[in-house]
VOBA-1610 file (N, C-alpha, C; in pm, whole numbers, padded with zeros to 5 digits, always signed):
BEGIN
Unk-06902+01392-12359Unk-06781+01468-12331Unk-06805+01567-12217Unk-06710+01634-12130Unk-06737+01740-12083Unk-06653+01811-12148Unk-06759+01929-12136Unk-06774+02087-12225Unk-06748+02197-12116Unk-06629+02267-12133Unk-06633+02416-12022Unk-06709+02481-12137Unk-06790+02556-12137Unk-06841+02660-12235Unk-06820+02808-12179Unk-06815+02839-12253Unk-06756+03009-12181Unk-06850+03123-12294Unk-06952+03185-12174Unk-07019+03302-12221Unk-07026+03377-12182Unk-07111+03486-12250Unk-07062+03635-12213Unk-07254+03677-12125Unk-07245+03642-12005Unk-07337+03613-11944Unk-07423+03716-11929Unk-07340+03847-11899Unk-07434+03968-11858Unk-07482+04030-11997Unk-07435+04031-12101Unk-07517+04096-12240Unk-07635+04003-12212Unk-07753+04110-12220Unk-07884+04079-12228Unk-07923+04058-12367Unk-07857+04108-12474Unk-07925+04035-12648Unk-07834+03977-12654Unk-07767+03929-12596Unk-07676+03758-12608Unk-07703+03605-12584Unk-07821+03595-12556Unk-07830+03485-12522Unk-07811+03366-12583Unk-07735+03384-12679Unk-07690+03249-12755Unk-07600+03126-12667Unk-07537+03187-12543Unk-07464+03137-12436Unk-07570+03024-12368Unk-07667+03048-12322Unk-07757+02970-12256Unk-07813+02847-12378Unk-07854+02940-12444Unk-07944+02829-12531Unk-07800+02724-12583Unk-07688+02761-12605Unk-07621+02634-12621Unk-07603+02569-12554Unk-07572+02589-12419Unk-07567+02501-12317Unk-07671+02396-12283Unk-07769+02445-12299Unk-07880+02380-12304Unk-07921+02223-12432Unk-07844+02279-12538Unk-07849+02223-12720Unk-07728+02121-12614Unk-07630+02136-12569Unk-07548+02022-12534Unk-07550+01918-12457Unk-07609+01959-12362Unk-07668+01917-12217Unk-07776+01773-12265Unk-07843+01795-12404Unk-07958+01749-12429Unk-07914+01621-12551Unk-07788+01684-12597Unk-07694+01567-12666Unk-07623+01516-12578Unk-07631+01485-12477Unk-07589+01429-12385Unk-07488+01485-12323Unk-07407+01557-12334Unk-07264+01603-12273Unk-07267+01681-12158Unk-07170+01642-12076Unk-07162+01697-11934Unk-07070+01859-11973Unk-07147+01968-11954Unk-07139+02125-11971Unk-07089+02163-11837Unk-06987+02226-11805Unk-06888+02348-11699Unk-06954+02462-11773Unk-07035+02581-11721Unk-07094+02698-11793Unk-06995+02850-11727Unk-06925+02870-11811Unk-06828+02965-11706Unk-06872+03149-11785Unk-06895+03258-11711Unk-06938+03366-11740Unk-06834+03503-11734Unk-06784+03519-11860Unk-06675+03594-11875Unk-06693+03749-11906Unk-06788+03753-11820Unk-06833+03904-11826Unk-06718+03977-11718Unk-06689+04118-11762Unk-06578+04211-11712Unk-06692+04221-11577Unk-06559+04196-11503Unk-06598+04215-11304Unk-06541+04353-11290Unk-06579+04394-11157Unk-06526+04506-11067Unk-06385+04504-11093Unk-06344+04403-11007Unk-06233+04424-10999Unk-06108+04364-11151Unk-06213+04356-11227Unk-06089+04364-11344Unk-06103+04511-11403Unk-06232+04593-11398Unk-06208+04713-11430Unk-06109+04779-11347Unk-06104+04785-11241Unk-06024+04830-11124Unk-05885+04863-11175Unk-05849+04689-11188Unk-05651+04672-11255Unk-05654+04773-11387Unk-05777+04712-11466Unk-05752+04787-11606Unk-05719+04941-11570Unk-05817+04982-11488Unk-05801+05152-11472Unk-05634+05200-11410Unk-05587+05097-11328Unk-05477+05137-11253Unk-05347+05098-11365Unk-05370+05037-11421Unk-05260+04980-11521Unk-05239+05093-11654Unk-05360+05109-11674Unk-05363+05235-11791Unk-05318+05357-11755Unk-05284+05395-11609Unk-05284+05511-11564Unk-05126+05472-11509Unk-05047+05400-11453Unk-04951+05310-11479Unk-04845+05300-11586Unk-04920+05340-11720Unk-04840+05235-11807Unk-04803+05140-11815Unk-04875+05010-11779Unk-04845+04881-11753Unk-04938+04808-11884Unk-04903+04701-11890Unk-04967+04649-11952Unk-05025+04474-11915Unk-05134+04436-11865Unk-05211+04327-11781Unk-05310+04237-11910Unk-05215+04131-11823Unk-05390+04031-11907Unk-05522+04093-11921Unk-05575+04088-12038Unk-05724+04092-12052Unk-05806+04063-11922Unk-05893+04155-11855Unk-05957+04042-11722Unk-05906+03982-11693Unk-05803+04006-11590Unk-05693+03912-11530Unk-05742+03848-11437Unk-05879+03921-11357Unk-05934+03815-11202Unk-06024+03697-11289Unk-06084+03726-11427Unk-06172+03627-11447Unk-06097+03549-11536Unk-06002+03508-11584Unk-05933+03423-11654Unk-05853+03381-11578Unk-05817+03419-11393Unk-05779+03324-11348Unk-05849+03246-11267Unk-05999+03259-11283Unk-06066+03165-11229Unk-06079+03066-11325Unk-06114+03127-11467Unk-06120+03062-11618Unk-06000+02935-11569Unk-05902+02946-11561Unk-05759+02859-11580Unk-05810+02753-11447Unk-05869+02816-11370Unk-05878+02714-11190Unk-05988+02604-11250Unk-06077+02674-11308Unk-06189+02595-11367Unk-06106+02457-11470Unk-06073+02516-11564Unk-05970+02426-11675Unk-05902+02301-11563Unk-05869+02369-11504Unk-05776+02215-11412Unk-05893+02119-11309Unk-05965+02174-11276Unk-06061+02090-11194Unk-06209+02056-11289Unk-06237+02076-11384Unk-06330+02045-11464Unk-06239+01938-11505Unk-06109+01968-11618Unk-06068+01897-11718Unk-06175+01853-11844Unk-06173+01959-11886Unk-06291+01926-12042Unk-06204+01908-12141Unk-06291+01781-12231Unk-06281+01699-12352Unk-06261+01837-12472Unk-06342+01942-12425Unk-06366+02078-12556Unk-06370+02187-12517Unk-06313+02285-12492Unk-06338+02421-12459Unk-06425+02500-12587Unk-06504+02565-12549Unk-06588+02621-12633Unk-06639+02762-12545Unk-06627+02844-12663Unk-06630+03032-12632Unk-06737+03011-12740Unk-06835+03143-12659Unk-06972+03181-12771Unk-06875+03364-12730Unk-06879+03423-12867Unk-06837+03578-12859Unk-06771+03586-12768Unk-06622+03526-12765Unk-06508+03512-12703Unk-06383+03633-12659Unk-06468+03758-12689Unk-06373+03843-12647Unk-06307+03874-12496Unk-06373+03773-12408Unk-06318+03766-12265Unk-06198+03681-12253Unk-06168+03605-12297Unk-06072+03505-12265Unk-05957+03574-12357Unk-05869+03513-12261Unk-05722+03582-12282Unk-05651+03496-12338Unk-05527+03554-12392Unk-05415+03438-12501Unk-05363+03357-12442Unk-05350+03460-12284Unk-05278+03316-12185Unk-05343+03195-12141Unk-05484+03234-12150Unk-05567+03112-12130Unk-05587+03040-12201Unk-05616+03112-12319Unk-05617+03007-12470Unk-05495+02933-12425Unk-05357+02963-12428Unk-05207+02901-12452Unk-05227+02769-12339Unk-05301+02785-12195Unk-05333+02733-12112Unk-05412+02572-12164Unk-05510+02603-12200Unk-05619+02539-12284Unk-05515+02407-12419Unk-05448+02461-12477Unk-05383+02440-12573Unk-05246+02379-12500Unk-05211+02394-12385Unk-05087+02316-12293Unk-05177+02171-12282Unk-05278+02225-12235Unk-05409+02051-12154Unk-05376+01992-12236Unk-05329+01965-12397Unk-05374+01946-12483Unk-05554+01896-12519Unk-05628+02055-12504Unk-05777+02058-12488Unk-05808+02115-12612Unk-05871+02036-12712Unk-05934+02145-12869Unk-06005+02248-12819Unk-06015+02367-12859Unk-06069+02472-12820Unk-06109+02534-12969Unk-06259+02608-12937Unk-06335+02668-13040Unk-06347+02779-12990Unk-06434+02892-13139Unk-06468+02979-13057Unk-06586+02997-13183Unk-06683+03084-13150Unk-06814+03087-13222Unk-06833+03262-13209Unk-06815+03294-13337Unk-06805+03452-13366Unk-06937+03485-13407Unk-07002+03523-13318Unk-07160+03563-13386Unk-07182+03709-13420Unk-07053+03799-13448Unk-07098+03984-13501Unk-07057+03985-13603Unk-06986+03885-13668Unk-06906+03891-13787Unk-07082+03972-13917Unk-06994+04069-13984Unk-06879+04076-14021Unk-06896+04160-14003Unk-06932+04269-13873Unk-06851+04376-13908Unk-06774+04435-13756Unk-06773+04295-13696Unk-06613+04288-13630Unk-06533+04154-13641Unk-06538+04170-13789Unk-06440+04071-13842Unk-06289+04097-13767Unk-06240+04187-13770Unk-06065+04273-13794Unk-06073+04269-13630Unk-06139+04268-13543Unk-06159+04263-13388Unk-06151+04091-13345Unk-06247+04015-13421Unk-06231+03878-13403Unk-06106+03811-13477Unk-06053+03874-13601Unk-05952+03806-13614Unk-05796+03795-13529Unk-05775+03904-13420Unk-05681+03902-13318Unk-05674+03794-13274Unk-05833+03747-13257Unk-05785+03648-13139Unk-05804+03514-13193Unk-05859+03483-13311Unk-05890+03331-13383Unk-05725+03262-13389Unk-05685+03275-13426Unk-05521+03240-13439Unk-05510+03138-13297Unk-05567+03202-13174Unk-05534+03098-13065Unk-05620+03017-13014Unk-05750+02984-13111Unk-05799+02848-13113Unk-05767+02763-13229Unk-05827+02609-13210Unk-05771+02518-13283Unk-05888+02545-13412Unk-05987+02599-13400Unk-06181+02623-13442Unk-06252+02741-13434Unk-06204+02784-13545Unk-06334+02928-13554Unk-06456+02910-13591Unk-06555+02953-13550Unk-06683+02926-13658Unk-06738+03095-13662Unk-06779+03077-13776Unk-06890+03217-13799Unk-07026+03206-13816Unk-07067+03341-13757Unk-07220+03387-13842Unk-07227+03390-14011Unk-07125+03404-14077Unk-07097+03468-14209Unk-07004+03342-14311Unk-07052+03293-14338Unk-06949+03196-14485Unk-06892+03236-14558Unk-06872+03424-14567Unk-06736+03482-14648Unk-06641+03504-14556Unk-06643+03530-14380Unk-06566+03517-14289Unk-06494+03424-14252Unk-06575+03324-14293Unk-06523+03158-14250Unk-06433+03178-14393Unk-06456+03210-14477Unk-06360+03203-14622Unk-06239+03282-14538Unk-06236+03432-14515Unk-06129+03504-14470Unk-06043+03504-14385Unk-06108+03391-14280Unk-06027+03329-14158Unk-05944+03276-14244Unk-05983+03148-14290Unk-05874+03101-14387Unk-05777+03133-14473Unk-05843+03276-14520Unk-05713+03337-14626Unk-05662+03395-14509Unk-05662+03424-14394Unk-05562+03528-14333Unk-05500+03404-14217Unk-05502+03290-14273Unk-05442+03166-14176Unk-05484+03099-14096Unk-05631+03137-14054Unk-05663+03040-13961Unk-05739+02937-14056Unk-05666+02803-14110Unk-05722+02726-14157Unk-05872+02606-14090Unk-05872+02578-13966Unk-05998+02502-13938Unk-06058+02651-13942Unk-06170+02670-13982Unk-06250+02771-13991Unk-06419+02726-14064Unk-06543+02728-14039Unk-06630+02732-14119Unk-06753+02797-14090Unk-06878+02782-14158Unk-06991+02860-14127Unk-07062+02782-14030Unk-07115+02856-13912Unk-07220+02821-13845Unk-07288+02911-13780Unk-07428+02903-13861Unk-07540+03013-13816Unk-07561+03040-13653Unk-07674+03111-13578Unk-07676+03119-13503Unk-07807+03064-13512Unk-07956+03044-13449Unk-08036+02928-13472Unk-08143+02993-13364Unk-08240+02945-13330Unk-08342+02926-13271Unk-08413+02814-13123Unk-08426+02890-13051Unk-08455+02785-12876Unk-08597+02742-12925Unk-08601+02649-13001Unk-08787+02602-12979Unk-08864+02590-12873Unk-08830+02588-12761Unk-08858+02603-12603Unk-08888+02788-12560Unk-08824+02843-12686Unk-08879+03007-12595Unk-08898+03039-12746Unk-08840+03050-12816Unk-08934+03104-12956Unk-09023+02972-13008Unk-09127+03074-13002Unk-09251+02958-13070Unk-09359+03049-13109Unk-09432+02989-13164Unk-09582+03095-13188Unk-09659+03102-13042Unk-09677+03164-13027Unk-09746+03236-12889Unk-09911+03313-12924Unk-09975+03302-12836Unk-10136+03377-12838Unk-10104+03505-12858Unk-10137+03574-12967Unk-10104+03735-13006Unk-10165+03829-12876Unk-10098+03909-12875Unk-10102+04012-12747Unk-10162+04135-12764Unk-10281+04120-12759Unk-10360+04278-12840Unk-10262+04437-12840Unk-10208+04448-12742Unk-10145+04552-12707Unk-10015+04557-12797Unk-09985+04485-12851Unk-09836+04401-12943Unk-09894+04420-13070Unk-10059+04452-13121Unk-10062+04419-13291Unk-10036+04533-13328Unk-10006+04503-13455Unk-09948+04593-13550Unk-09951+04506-13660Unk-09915+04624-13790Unk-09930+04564-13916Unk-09784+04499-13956Unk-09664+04555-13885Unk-09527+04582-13860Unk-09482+04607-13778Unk-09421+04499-13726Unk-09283+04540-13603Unk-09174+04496-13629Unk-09088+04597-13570Unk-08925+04610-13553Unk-08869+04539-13395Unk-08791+04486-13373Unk-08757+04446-13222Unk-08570+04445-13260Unk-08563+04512-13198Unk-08370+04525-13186Unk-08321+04640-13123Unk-08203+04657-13151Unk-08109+04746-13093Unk-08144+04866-13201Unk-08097+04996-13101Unk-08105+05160-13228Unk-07995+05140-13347Unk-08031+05194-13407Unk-07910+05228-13531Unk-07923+05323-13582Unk-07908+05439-13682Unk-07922+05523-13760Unk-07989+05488-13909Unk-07947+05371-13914Unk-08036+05329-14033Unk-08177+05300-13977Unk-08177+05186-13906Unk-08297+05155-13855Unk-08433+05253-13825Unk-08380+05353-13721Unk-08430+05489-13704Unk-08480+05512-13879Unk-08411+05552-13971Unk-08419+05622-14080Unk-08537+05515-14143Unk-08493+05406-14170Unk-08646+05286-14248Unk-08685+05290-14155Unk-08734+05268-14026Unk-08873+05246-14006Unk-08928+05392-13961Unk-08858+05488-13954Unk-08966+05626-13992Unk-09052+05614-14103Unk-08948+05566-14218Unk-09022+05610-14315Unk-09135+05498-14346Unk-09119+05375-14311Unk-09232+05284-14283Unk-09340+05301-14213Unk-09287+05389-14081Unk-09415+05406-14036Unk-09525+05511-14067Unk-09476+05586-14170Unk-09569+05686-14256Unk-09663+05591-14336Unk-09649+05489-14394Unk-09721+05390-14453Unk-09767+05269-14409Unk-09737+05262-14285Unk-09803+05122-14224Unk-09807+05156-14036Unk-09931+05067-14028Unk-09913+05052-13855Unk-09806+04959-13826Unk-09712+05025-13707Unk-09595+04978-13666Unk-09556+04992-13553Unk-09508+04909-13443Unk-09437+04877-13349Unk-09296+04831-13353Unk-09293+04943-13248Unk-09104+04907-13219Unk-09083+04856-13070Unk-08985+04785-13093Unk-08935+04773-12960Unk-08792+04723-12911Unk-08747+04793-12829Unk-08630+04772-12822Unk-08542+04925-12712Unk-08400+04881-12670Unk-08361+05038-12635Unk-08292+05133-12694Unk-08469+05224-12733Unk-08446+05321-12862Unk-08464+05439-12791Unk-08525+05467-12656Unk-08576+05612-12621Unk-08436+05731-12611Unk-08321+05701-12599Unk-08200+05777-12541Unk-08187+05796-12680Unk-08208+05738-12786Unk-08131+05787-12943Unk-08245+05853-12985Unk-08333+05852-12951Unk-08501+05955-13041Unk-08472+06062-13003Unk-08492+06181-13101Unk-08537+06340-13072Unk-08639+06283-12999Unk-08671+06434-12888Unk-08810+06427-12838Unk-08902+06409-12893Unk-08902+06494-13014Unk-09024+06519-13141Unk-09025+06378-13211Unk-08981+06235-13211Unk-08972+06192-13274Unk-09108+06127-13325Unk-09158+06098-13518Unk-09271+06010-13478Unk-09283+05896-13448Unk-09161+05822-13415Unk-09133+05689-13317Unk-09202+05690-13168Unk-09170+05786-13121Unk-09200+05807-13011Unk-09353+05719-12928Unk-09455+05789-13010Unk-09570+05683-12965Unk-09559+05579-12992Unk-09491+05504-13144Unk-09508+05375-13128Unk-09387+05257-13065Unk-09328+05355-12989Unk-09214+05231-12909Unk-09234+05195-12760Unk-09164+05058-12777Unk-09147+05020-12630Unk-09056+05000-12595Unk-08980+05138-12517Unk-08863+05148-12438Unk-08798+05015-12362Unk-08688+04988-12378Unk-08611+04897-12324Unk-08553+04760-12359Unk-08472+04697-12266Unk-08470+04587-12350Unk-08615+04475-12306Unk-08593+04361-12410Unk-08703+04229-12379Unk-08657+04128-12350Unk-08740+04066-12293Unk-08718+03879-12291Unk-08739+03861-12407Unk-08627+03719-12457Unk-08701+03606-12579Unk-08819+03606-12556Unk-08874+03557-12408Unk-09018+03523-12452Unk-09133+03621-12511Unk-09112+03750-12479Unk-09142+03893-12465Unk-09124+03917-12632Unk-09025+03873-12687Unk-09001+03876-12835Unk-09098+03800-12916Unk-09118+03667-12875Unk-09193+03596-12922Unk-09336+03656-12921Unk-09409+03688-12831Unk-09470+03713-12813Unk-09545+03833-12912Unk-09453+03997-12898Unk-09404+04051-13034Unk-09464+03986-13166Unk-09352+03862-13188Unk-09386+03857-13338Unk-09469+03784-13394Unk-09553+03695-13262Unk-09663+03656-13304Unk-09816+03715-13294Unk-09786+03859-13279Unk-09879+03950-13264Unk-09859+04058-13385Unk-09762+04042-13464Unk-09790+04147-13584Unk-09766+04079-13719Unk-09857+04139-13768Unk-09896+04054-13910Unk-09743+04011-14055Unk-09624+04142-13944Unk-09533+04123-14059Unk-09407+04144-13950Unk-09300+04090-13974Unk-09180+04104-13872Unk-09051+04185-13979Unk-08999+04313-13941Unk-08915+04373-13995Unk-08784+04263-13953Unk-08679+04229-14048Unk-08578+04179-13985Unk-08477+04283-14057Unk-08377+04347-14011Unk-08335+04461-14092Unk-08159+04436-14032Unk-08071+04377-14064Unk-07930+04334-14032Unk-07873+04506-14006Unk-07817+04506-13837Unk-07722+04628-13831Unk-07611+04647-13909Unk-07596+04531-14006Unk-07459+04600-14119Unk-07518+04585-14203Unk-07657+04635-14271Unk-07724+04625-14416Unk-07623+04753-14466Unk-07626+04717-14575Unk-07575+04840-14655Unk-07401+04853-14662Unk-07363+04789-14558Unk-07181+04763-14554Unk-07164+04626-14610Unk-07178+04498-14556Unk-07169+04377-14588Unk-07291+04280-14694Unk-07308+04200-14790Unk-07423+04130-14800Unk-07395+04022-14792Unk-07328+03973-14677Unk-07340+03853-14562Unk-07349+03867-14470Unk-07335+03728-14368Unk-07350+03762-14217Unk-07521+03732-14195Unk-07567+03668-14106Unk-07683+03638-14074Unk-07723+03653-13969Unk-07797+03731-13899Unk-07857+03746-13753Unk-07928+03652-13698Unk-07931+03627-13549Unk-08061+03605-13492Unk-08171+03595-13508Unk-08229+03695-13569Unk-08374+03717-13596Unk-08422+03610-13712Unk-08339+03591-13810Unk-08386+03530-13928Unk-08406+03401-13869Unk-08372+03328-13777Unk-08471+03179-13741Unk-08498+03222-13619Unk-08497+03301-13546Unk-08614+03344-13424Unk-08774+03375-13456Unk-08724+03468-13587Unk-08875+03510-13651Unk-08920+03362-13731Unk-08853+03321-13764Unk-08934+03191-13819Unk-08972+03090-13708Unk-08906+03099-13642Unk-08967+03001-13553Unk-09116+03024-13489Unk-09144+03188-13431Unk-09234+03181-13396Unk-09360+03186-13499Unk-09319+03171-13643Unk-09456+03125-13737Unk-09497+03278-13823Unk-09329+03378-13809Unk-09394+03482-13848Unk-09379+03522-13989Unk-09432+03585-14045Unk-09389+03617-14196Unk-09303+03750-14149Unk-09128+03723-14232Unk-09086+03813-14183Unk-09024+03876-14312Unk-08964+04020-14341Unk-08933+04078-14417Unk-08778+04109-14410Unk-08715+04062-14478Unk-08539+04060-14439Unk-08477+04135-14552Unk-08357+04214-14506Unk-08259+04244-14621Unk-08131+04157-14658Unk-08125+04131-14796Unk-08125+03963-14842Unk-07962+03966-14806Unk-07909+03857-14784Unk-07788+03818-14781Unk-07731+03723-14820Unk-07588+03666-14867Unk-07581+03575-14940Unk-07619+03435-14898Unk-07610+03388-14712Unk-07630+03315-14690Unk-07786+03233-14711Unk-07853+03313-14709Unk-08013+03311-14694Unk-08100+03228-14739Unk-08014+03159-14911Unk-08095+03111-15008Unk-08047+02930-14962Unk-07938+02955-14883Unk-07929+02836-14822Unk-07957+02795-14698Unk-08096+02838-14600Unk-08134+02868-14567Unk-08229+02875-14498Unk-08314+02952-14588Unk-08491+02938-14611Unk-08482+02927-14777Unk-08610+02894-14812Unk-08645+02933-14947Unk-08727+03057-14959Unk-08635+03205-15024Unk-08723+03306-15054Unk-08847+03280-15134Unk-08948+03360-15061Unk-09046+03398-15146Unk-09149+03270-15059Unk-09117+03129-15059Unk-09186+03099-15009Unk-09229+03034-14856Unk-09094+03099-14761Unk-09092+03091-14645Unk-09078+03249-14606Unk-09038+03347-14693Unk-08994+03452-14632Unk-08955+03552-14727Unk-08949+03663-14682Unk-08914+03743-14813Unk-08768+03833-14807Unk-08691+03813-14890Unk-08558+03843-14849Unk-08540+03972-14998Unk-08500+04112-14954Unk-08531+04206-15046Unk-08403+04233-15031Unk-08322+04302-15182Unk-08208+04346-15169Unk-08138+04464-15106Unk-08272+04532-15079Unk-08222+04646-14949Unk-08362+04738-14883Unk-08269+04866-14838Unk-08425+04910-14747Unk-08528+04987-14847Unk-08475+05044-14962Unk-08597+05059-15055Unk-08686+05012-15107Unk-08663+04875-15104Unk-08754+04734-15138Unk-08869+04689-15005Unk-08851+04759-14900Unk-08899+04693-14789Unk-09082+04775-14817Unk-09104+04825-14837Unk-09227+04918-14802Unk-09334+04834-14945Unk-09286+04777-15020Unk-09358+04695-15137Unk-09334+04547-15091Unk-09269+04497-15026Unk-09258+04369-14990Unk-09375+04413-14865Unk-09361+04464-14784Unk-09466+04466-14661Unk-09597+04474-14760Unk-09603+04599-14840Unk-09757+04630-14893Unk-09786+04486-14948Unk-09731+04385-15033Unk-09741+04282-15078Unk-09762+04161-14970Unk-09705+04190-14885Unk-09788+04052-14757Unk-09877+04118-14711Unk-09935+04190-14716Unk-10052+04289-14628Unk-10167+04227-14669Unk-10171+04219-14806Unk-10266+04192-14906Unk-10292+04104-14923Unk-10184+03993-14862Unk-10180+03799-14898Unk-10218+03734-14753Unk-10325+03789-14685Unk-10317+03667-14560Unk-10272+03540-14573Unk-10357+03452-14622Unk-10341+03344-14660Unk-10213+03304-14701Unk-10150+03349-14803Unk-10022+03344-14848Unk-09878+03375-14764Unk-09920+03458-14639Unk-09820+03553-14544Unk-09844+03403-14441Unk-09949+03351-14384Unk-09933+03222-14304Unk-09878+03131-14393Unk-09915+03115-14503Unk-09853+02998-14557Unk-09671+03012-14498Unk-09630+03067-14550Unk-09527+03108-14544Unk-09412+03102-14427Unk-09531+03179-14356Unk-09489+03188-14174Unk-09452+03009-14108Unk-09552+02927-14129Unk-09615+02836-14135Unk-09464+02725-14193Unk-09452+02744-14312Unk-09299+02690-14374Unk-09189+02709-14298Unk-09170+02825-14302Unk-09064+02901-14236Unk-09053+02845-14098Unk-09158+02808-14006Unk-09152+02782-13876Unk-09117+02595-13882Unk-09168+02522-13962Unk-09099+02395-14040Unk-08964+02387-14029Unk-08898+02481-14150Unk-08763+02496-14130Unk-08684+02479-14039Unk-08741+02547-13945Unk-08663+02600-13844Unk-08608+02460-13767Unk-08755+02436-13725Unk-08753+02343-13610Unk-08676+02214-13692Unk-08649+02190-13780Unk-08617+02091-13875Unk-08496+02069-13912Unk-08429+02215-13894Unk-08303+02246-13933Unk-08191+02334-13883Unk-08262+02427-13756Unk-08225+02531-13745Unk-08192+02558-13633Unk-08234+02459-13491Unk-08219+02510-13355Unk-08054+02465-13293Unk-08031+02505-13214Unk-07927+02496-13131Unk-07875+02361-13131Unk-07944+02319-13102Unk-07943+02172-13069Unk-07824+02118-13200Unk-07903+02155-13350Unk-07846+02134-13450Unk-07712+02186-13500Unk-07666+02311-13436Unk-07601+02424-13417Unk-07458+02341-13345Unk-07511+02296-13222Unk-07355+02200-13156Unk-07388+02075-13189Unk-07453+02022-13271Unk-07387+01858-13310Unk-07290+01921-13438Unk-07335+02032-13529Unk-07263+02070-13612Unk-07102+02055-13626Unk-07143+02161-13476Unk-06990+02217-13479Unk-06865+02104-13354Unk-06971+02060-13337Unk-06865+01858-13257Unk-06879+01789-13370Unk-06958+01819-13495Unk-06918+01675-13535Unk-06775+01771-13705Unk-06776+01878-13692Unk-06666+01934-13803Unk-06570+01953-13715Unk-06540+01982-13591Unk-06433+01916-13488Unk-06351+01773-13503Unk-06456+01707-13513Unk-06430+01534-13487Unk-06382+01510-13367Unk-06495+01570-13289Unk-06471+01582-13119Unk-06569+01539-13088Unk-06663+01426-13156Unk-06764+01326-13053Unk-06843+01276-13153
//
């Protein structure tokens, strides 16, 4: 088939855009890769329109290249990864071609009420979350279902540990207030590495401070990370609001062979198998006895890692991710 795929190119912890393109390309299908990141000059209109009182298409310069593309590609599937760039008129556009169009919500759930605006004007929602894919449906968008987000076996993999990278525990993500709060208190009890862009949210005084590495990373740079510390924090930015929804990390960290420590969610047990690919705890009070408990189990913490990285590659990569979601389409 040809595929326009439409991603959100400039987020640097987005890369779920590439690696699909790539998962399609390799099932054979001829991919249009279009990048719906806000330009100059759509901030520009936005600023003059708001000040105006007017009211303008979403990114009006890049959805009308979006629409130029649509007529001279002519794709079999339109497909959005975190589709908040594309506009209704384009969807409506898309949906004139008579072209099936998807979209792949990977923040759910806790911008469910943000993604549901716009699901209504594809034919295909999919989620991170299988109670979202339930709620699409109760709130009308009937094609709706679960589909994880997955793992590049080509950039996550086990990698030669990086002396400068060990630790007994590392964290790799974005700041949060929770996050900040568990792994302080983790790192009173264990050697730990962070990394990620955390320096603008730390007090000066913080005791984070020595053990982080300012900024963002490469995947490969990640990998690298988690095959250099004996235990991988995976800690979901909506722990404690939602117990669904599945991140990234949970088959990134498996892929590269790591024993990782997660706060459990409902999806999980379908999945991995807890306990013996991974350890999935019901929240952040549980985390500091699940670490002390792989600390103690070498043997048992590779086993594990070891499974978990099985899984992955078995079940879990991209690749697997869009035959999924073409073949619950019945678009190839």
């Amino acid at each position: 088939m040809n595929i326009l795929l439409v991603i959100p190119g400039k987020l640097r912890t987005v890369p779920m855009g590439g690696f699909s393109a790539r998962a399609l390309e390799e099932l054979g299908h001829r991919v249009a890769v279009f990048d719906d990141s806000l330009q100059p000059l759509d901030k520009l209109a936005r600023g003059l329109a708001r000040g105006l009182g007017l009211r303008l298409e979403e990114r009006p310069f890049v959805n009308r290249r979006l629409r130029a593309l649509l007529r001279e590609f002519r794709p079999d599937l339109f497909l959005s990864v975190f589709g908040f760039g594309v506009s209704p008129r384009t969807l409506a556009a898309v949906r004139a071609a008579g072209v099936p169009s998807a979209c792949w919500w990977i923040n759910d759930p806790f911008q469910f009420e943000r993604s549901l605006q716009r699901a209504p004007h594809y034919d295909w929602v999919f989620s991170n979350s299988a109670v979202c894919a339930q709620w699409y449906r109760e709130r009308g968008v009937a094609a709706s279902a679960f589909l994880p987000t997955a793992c590049e076996p080509s950039v996550h993999r086990p990698v030669p540990p990086v002396a400068a990278d060990a630790c007994e525990l590392c964290f790799a993500g974005d700041w949060s207030p929770l996050r900040e709060q568990v792994v302080t208190a983790l790192a009173r009890r264990f050697e730990v590495r962070v990394f990620g862009p955390w320096g603008r949210k730390l007090a000066p005084d913080s005791p984070l401070r020595p053990l982080l590495r300012d900024g963002f990373f490469t995947p490969d740079e990640m990998a690298a990370m988690f095959s250099s510390a004996q235990v991988v924090l995976n800690l979901h930015s909506w722990c404690g609001r939602f117990d669904h929804g599945v991140n990234p990390r949970l088959f990134e960290a498996a892929a590269c062979g790591a024993f990782q420590v997660v706060d459990d969610k409902r999806e999980i047990a379908s999945l991995f198998t807890p306990g013996a690919e991974l350890a999935a705890v019901p929240g952040p009070d549980d985390f500091a006895q699940a670490v002390t408990d792989a600390l103690a189990d070498p043997a048992g913490r590779a086993r594990a890692g070891q499974a978990a990285l099985r899984r992955a590659l078995a079940e879990h990569t991209y690749r697997h991710r869009m035959a999924s979601l073409i073949s619950a389409m019945g678009a190839g």
